[in-house]
mmCIF file of the N, C-alpha and C atoms, coordinates in Angstrom:
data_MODEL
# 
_entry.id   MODEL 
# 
loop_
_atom_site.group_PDB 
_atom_site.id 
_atom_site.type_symbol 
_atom_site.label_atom_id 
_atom_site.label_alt_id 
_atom_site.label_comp_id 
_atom_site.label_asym_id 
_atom_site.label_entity_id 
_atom_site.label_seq_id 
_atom_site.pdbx_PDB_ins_code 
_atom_site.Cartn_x 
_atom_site.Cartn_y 
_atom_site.Cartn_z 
_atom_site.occupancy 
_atom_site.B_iso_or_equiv 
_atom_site.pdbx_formal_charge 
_atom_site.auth_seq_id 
_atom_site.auth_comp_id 
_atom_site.auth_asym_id 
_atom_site.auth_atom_id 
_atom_site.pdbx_PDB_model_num 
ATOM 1   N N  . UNK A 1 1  ? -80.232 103.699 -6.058  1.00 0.00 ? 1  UNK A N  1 
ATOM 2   C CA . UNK A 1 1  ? -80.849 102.403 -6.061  1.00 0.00 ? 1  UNK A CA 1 
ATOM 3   C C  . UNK A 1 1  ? -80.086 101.522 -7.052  1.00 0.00 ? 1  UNK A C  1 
ATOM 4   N N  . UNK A 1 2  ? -79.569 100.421 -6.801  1.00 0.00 ? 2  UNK A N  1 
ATOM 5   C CA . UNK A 1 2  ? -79.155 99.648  -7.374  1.00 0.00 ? 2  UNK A CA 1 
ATOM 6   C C  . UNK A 1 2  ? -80.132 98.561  -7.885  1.00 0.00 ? 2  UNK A C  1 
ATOM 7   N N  . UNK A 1 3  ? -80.116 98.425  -9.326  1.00 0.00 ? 3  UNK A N  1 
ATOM 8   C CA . UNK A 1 3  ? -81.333 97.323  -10.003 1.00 0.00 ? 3  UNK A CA 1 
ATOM 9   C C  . UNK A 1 3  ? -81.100 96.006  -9.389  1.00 0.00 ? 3  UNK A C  1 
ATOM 10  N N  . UNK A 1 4  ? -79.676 95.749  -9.611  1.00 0.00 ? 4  UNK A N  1 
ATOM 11  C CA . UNK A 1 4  ? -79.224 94.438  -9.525  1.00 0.00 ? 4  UNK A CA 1 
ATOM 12  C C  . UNK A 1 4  ? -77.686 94.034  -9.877  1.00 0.00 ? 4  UNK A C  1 
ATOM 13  N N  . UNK A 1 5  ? -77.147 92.952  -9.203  1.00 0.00 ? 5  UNK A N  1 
ATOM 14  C CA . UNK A 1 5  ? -75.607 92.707  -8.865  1.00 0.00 ? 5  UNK A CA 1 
ATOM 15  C C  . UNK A 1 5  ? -75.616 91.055  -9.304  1.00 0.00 ? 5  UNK A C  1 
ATOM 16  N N  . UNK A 1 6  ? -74.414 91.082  -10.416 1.00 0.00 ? 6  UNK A N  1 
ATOM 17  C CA . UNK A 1 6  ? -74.156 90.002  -10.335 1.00 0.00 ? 6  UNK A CA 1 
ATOM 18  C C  . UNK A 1 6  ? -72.824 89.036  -9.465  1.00 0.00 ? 6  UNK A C  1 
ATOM 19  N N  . UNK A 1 7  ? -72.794 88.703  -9.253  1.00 0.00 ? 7  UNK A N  1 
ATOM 20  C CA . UNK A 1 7  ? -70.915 88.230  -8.754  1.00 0.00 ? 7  UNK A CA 1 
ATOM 21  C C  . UNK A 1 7  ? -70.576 87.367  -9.297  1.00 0.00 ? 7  UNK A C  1 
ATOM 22  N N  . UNK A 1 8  ? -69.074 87.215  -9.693  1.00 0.00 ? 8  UNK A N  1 
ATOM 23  C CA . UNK A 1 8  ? -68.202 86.996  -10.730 1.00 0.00 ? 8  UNK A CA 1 
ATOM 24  C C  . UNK A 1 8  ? -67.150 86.814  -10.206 1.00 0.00 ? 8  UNK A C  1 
ATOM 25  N N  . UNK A 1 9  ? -65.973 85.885  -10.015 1.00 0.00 ? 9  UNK A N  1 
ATOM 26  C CA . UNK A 1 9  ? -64.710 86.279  -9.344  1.00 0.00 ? 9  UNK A CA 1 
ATOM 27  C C  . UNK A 1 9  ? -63.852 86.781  -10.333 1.00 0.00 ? 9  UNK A C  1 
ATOM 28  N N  . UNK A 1 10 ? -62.948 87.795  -9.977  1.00 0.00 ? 10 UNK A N  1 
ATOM 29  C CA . UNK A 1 10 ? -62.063 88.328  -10.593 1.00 0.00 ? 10 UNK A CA 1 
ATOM 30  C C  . UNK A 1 10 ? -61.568 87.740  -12.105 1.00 0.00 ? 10 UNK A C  1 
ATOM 31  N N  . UNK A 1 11 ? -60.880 86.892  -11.903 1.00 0.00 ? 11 UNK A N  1 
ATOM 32  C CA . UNK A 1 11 ? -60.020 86.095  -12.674 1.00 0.00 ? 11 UNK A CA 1 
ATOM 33  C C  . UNK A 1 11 ? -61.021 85.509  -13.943 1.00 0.00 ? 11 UNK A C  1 
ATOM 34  N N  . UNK A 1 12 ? -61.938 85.304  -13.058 1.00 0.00 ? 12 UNK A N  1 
ATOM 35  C CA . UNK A 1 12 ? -62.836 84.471  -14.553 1.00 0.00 ? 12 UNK A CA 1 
ATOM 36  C C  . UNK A 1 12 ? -63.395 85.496  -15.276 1.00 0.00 ? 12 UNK A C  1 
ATOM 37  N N  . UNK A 1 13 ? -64.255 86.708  -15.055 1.00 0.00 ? 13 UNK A N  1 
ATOM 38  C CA . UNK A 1 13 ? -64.451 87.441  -14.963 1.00 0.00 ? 13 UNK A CA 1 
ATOM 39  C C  . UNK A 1 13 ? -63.340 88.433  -16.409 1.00 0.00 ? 13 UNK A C  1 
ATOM 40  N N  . UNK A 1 14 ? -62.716 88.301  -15.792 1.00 0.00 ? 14 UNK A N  1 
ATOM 41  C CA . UNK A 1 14 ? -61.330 89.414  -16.713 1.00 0.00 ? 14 UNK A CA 1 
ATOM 42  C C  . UNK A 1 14 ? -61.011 87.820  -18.205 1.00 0.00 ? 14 UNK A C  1 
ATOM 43  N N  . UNK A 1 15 ? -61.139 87.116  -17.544 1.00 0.00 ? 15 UNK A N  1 
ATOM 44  C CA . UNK A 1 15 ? -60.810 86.139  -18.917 1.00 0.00 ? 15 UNK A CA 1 
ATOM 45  C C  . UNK A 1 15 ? -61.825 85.934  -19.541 1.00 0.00 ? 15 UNK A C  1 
ATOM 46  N N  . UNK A 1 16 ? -63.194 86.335  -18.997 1.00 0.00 ? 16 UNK A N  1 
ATOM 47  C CA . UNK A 1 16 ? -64.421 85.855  -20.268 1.00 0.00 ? 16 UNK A CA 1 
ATOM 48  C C  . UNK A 1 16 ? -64.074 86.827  -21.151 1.00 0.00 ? 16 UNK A C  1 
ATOM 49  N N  . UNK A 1 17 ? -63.686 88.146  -20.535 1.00 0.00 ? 17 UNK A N  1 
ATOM 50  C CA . UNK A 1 17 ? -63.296 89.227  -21.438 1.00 0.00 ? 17 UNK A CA 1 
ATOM 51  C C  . UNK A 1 17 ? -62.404 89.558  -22.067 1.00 0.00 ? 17 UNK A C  1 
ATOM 52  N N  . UNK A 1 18 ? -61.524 88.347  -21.663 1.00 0.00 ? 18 UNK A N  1 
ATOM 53  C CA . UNK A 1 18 ? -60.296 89.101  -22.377 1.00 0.00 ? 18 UNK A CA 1 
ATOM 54  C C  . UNK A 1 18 ? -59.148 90.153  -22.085 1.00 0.00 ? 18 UNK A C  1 
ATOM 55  N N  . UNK A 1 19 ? -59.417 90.047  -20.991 1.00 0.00 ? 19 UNK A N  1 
ATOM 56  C CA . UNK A 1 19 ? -58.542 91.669  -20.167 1.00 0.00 ? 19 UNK A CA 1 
ATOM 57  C C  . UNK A 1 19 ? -57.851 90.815  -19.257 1.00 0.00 ? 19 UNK A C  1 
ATOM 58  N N  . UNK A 1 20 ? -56.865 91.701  -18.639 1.00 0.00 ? 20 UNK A N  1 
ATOM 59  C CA . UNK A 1 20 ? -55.786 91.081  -17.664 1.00 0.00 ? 20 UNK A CA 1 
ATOM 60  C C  . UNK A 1 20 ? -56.149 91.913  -16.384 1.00 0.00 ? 20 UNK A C  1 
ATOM 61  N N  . UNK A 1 21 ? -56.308 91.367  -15.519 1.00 0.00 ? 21 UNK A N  1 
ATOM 62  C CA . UNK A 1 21 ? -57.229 91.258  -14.081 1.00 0.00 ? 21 UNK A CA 1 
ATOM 63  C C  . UNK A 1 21 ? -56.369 92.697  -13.858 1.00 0.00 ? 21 UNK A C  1 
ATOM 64  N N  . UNK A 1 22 ? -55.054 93.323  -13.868 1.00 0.00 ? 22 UNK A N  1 
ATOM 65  C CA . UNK A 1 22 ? -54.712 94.823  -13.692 1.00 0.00 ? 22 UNK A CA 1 
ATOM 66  C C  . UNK A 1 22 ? -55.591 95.687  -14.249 1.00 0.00 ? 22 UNK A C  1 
ATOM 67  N N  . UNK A 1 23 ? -55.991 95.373  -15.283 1.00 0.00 ? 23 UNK A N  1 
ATOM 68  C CA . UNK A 1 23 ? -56.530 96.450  -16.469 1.00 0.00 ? 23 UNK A CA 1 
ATOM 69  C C  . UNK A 1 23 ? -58.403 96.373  -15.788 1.00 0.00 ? 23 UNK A C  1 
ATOM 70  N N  . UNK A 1 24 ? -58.733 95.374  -15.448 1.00 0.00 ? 24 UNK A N  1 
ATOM 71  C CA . UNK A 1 24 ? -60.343 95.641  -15.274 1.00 0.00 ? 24 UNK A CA 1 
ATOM 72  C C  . UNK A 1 24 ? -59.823 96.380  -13.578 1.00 0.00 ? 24 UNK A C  1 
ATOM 73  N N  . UNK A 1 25 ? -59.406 96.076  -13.059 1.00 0.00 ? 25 UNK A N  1 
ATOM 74  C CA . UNK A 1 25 ? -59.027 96.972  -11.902 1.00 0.00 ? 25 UNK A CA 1 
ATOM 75  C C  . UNK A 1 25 ? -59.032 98.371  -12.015 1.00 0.00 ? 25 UNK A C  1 
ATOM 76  N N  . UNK A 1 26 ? -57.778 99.001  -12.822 1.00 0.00 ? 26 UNK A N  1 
ATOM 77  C CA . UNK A 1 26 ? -57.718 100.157 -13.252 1.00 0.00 ? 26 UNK A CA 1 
ATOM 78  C C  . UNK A 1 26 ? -59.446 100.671 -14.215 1.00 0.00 ? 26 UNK A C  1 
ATOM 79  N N  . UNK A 1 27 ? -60.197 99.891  -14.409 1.00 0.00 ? 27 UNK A N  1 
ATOM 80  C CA . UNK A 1 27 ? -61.689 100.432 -14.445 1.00 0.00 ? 27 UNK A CA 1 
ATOM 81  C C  . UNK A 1 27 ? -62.151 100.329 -13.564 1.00 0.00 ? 27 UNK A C  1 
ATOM 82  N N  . UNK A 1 28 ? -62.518 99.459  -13.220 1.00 0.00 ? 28 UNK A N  1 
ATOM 83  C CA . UNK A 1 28 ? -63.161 99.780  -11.533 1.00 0.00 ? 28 UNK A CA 1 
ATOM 84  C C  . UNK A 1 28 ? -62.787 101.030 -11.120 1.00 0.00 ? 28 UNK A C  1 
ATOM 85  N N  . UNK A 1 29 ? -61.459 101.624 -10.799 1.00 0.00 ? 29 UNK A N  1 
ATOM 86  C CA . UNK A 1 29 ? -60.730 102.604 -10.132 1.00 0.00 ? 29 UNK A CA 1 
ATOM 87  C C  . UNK A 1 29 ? -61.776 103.710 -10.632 1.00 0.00 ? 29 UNK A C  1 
ATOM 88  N N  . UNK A 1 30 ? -61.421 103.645 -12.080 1.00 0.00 ? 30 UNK A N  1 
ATOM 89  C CA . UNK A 1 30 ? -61.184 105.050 -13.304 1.00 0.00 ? 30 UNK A CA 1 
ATOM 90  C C  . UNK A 1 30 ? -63.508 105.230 -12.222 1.00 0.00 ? 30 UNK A C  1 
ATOM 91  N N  . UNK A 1 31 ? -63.831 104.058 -12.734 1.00 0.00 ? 31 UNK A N  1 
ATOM 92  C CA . UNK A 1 31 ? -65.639 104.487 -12.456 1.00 0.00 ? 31 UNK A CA 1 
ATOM 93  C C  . UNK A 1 31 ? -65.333 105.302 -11.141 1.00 0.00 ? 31 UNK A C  1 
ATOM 94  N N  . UNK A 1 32 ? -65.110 104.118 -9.969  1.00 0.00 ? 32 UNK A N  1 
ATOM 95  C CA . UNK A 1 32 ? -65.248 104.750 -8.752  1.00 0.00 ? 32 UNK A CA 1 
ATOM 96  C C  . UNK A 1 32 ? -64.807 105.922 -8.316  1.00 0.00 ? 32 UNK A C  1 
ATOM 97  N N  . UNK A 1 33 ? -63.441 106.494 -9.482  1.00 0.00 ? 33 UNK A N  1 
ATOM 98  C CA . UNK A 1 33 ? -62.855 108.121 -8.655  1.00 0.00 ? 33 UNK A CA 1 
ATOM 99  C C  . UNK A 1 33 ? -64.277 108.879 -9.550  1.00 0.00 ? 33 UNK A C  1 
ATOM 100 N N  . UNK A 1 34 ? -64.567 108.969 -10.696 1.00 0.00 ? 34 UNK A N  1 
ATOM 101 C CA . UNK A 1 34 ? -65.630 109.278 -11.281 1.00 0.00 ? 34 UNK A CA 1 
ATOM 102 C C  . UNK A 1 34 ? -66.732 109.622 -10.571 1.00 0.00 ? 34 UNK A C  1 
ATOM 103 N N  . UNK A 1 35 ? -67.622 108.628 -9.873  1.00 0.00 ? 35 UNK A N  1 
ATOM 104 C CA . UNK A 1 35 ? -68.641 108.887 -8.668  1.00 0.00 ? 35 UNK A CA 1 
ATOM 105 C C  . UNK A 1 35 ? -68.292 109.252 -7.579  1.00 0.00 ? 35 UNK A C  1 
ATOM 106 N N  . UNK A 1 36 ? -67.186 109.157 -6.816  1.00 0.00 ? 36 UNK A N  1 
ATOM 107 C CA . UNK A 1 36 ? -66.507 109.569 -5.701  1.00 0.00 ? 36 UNK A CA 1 
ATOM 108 C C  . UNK A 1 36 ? -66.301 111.274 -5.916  1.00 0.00 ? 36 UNK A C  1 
ATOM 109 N N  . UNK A 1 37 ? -66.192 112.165 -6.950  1.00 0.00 ? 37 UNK A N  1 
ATOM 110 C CA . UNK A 1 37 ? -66.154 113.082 -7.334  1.00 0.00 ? 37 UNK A CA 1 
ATOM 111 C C  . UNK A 1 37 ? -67.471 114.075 -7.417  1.00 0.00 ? 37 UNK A C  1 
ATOM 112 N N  . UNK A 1 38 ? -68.183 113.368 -7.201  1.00 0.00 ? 38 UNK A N  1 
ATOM 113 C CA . UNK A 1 38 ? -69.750 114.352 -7.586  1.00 0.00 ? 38 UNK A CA 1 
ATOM 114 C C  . UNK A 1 38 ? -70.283 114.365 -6.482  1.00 0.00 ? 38 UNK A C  1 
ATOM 115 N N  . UNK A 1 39 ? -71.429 115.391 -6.381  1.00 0.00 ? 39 UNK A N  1 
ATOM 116 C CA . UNK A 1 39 ? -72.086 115.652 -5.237  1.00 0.00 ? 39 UNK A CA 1 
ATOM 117 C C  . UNK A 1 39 ? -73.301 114.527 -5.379  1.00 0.00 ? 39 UNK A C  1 
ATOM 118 N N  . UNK A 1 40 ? -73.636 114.346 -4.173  1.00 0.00 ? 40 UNK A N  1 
ATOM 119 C CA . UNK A 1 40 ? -74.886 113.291 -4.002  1.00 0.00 ? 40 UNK A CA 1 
ATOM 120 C C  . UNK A 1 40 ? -76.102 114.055 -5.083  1.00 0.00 ? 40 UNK A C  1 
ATOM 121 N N  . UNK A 1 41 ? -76.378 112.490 -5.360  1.00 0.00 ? 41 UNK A N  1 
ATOM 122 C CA . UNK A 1 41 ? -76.981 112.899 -6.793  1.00 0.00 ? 41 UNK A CA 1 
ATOM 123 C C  . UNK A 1 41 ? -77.751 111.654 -7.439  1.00 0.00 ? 41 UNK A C  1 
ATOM 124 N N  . UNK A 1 42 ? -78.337 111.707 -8.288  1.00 0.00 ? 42 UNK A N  1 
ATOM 125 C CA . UNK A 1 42 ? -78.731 110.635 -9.028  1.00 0.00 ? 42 UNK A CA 1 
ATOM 126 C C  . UNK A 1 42 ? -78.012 110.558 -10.777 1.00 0.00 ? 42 UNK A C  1 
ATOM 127 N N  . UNK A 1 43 ? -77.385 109.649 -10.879 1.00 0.00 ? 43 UNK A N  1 
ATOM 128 C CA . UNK A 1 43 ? -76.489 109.419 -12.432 1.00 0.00 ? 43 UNK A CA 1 
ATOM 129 C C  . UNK A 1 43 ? -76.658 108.096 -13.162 1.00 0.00 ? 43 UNK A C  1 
ATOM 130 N N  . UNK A 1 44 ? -76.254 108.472 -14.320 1.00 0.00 ? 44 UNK A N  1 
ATOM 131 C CA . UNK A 1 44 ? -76.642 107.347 -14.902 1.00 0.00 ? 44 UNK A CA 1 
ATOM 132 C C  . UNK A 1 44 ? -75.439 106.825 -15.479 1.00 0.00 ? 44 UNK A C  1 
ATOM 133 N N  . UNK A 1 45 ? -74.894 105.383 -15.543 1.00 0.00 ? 45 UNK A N  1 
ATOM 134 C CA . UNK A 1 45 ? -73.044 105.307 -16.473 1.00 0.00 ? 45 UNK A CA 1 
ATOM 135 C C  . UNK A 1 45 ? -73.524 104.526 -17.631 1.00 0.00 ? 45 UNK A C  1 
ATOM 136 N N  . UNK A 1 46 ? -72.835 105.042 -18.476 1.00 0.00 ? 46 UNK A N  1 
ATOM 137 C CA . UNK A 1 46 ? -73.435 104.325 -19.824 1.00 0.00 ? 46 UNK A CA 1 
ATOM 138 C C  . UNK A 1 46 ? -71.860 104.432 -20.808 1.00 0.00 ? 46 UNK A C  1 
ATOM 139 N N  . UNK A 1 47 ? -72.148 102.977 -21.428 1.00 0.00 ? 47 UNK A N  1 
ATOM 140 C CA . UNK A 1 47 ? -70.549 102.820 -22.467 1.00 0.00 ? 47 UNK A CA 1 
ATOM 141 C C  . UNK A 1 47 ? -71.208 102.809 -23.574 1.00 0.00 ? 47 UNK A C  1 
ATOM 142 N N  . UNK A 1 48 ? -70.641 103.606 -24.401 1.00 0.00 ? 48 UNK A N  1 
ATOM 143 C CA . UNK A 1 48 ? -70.628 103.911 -25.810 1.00 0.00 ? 48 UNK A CA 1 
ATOM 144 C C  . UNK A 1 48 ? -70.276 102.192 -26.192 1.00 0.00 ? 48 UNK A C  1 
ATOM 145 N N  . UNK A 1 49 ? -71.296 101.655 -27.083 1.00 0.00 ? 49 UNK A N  1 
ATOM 146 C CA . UNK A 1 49 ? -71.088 100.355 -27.386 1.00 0.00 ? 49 UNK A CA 1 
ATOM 147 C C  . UNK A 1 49 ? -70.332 100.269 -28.651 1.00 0.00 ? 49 UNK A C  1 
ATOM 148 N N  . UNK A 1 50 ? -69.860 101.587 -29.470 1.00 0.00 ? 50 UNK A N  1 
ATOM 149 C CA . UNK A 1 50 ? -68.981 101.583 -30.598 1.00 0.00 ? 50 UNK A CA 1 
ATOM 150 C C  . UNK A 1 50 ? -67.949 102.577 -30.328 1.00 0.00 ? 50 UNK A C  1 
ATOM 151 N N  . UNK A 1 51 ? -67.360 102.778 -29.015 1.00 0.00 ? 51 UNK A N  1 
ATOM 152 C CA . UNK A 1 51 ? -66.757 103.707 -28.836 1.00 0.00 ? 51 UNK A CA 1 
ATOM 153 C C  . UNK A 1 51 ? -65.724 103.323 -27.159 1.00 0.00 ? 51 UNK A C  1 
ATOM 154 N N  . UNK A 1 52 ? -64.556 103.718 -26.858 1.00 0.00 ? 52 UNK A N  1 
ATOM 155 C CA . UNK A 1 52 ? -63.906 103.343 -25.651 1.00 0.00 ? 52 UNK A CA 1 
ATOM 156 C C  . UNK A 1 52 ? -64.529 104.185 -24.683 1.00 0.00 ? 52 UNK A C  1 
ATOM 157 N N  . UNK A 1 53 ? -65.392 104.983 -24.705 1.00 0.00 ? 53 UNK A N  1 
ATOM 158 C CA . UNK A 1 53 ? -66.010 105.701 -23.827 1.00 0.00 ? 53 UNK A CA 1 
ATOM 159 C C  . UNK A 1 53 ? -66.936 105.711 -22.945 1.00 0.00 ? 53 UNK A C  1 
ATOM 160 N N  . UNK A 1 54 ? -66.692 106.133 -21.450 1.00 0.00 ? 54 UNK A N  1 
ATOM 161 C CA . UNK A 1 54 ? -67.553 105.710 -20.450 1.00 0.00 ? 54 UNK A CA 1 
ATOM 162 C C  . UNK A 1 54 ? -68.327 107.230 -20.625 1.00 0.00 ? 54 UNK A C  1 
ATOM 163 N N  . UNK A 1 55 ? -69.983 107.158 -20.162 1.00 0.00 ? 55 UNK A N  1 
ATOM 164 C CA . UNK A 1 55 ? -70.546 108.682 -19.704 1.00 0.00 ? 55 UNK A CA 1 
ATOM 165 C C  . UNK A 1 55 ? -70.903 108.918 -18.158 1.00 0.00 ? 55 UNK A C  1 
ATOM 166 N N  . UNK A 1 56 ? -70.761 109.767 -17.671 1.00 0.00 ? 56 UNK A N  1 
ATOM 167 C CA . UNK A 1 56 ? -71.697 109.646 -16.394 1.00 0.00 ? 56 UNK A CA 1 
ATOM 168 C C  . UNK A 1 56 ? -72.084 111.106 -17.094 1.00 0.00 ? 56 UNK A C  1 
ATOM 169 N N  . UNK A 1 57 ? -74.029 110.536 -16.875 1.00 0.00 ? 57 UNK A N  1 
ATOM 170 C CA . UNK A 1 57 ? -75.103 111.185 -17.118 1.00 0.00 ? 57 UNK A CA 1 
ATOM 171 C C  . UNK A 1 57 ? -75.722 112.120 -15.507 1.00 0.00 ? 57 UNK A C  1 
ATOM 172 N N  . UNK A 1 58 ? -75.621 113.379 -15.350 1.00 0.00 ? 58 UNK A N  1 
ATOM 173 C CA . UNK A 1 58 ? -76.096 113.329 -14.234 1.00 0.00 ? 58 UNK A CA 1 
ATOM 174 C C  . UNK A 1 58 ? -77.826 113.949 -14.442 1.00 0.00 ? 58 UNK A C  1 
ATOM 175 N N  . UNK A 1 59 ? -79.096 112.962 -13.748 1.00 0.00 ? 59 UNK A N  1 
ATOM 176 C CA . UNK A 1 59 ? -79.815 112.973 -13.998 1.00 0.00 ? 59 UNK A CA 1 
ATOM 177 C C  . UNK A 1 59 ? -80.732 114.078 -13.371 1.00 0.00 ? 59 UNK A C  1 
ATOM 178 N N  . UNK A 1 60 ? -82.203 114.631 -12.887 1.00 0.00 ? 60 UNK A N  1 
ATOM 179 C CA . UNK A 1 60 ? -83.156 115.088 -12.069 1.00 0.00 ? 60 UNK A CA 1 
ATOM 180 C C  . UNK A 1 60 ? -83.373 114.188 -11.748 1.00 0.00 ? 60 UNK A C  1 
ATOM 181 N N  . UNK A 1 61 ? -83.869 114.756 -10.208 1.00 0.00 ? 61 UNK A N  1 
ATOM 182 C CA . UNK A 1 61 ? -84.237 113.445 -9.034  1.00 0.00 ? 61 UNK A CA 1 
ATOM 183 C C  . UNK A 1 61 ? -85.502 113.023 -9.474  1.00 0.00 ? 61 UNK A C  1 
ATOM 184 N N  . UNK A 1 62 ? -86.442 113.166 -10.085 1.00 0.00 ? 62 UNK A N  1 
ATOM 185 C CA . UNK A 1 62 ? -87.734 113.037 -10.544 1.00 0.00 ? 62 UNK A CA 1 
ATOM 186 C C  . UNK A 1 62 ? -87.556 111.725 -12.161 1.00 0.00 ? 62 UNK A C  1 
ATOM 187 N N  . UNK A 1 63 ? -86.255 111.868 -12.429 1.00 0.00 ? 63 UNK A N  1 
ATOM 188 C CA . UNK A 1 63 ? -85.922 110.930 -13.506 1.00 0.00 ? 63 UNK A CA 1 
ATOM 189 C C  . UNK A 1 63 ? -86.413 109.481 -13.326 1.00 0.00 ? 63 UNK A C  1 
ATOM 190 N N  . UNK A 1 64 ? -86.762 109.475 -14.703 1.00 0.00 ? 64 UNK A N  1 
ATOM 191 C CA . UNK A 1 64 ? -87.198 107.897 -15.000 1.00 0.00 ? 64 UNK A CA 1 
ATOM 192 C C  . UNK A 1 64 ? -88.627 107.831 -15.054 1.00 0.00 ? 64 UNK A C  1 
ATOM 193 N N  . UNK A 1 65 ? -89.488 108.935 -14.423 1.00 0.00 ? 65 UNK A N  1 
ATOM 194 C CA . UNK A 1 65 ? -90.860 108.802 -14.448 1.00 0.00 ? 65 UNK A CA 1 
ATOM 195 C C  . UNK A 1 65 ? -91.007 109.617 -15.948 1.00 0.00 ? 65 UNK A C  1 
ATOM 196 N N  . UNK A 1 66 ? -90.478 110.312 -16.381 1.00 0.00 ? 66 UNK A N  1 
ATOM 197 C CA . UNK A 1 66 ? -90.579 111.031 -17.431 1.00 0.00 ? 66 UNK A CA 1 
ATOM 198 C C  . UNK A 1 66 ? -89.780 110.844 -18.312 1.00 0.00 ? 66 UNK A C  1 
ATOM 199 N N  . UNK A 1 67 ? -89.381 111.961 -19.565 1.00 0.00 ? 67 UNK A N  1 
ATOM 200 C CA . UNK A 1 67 ? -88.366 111.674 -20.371 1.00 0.00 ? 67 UNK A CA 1 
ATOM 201 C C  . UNK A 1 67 ? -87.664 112.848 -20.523 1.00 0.00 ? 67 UNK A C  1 
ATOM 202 N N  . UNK A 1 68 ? -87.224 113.307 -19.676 1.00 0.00 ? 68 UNK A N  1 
ATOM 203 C CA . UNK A 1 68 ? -86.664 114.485 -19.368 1.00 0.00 ? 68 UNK A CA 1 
ATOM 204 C C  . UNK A 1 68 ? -84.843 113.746 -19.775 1.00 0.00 ? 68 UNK A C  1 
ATOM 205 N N  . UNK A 1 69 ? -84.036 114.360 -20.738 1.00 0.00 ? 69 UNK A N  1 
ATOM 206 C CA . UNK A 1 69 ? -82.765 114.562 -20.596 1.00 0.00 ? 69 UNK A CA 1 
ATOM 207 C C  . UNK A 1 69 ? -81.588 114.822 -19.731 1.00 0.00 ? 69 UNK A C  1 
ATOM 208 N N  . UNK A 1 70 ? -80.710 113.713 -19.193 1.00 0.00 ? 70 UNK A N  1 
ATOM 209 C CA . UNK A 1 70 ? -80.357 114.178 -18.730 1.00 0.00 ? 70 UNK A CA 1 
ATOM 210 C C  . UNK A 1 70 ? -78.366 115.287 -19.214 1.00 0.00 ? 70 UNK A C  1 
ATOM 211 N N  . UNK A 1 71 ? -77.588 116.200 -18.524 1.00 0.00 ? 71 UNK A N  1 
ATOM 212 C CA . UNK A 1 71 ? -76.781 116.272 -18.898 1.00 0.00 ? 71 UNK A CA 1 
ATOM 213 C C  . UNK A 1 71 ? -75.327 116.027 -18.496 1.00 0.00 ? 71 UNK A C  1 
ATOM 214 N N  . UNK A 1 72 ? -74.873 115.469 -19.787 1.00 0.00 ? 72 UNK A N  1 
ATOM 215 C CA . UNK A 1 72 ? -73.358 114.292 -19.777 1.00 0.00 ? 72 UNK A CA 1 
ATOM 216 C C  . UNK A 1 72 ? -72.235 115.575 -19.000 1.00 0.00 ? 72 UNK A C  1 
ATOM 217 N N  . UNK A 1 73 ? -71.698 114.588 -17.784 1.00 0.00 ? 73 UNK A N  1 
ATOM 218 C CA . UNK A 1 73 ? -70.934 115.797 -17.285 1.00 0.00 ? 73 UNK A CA 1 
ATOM 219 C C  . UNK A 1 73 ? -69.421 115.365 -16.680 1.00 0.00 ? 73 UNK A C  1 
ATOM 220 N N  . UNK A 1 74 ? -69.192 113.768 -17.829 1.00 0.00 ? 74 UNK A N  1 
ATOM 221 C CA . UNK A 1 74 ? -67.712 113.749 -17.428 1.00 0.00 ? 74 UNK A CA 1 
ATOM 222 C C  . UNK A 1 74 ? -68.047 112.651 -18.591 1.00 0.00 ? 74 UNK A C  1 
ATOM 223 N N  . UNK A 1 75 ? -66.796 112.219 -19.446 1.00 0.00 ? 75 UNK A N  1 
ATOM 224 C CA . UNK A 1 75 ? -66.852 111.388 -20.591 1.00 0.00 ? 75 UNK A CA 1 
ATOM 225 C C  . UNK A 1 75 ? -65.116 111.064 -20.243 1.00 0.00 ? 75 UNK A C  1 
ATOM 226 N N  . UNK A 1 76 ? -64.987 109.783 -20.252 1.00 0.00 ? 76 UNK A N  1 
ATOM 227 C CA . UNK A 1 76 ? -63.891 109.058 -19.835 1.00 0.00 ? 76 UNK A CA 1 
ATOM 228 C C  . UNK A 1 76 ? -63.619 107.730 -21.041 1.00 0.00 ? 76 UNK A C  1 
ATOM 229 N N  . UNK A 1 77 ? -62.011 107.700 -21.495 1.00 0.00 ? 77 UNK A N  1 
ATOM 230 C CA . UNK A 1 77 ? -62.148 106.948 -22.482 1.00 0.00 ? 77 UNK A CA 1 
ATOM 231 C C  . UNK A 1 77 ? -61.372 105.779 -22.074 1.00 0.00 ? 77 UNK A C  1 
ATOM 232 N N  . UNK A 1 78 ? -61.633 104.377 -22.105 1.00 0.00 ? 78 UNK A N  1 
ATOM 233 C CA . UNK A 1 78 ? -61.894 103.354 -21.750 1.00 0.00 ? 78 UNK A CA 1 
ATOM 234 C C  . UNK A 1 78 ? -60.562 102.918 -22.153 1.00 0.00 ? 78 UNK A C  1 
ATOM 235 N N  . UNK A 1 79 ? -59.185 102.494 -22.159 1.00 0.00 ? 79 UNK A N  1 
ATOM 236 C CA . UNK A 1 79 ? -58.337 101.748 -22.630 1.00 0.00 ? 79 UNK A CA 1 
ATOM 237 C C  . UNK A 1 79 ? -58.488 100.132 -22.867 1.00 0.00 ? 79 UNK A C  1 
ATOM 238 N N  . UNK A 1 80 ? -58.570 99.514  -23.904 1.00 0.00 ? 80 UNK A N  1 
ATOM 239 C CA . UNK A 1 80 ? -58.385 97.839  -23.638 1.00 0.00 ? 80 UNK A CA 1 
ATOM 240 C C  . UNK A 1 80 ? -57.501 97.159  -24.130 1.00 0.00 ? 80 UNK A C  1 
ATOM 241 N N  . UNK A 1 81 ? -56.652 96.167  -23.368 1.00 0.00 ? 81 UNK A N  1 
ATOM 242 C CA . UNK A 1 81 ? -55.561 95.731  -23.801 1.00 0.00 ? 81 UNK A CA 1 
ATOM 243 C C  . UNK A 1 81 ? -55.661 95.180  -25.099 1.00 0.00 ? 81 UNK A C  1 
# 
């Protein structure tokens, strides 16, 4: 389930941030081979906000009603120009 999508075009997008439109690409990529890799599932992606690091959390299907833990099962480190 997706919460919600914003849209952004590329270019503006990579310059609010500061990145050069190759480099947010090559994230996009790095997420999508990431989920493209796992079995159907429910996950959670979360960036270390003091750290270059992406997590994918893989969760129980019952998640979110409870507070059950889930466990980190690929940690990917973020390059920025």
């Amino acid at each position: 389930m997706i919460l919600g999508v914003v849209g952004w075009k590329p270019r503006d997008f990579a310059q609010q941030m500061n990145l050069s439109l190759s480099n947010g690409w090559g994230i996009v990529r790095t997420i999508a081979d990431m989920c493209l890799k796992r079995e159907e599932g429910k996950y959670v992606l979360v960036k270390d906000p003091n750290k270059q690091i992406l997590r994918l959390y893989e969760v129980p299907a019952g998640s979110f009603e409870d507070d059950e833990q889930g466990e980190v099962i690929e940690e990917v480190e973020v390059e920025d120009e």
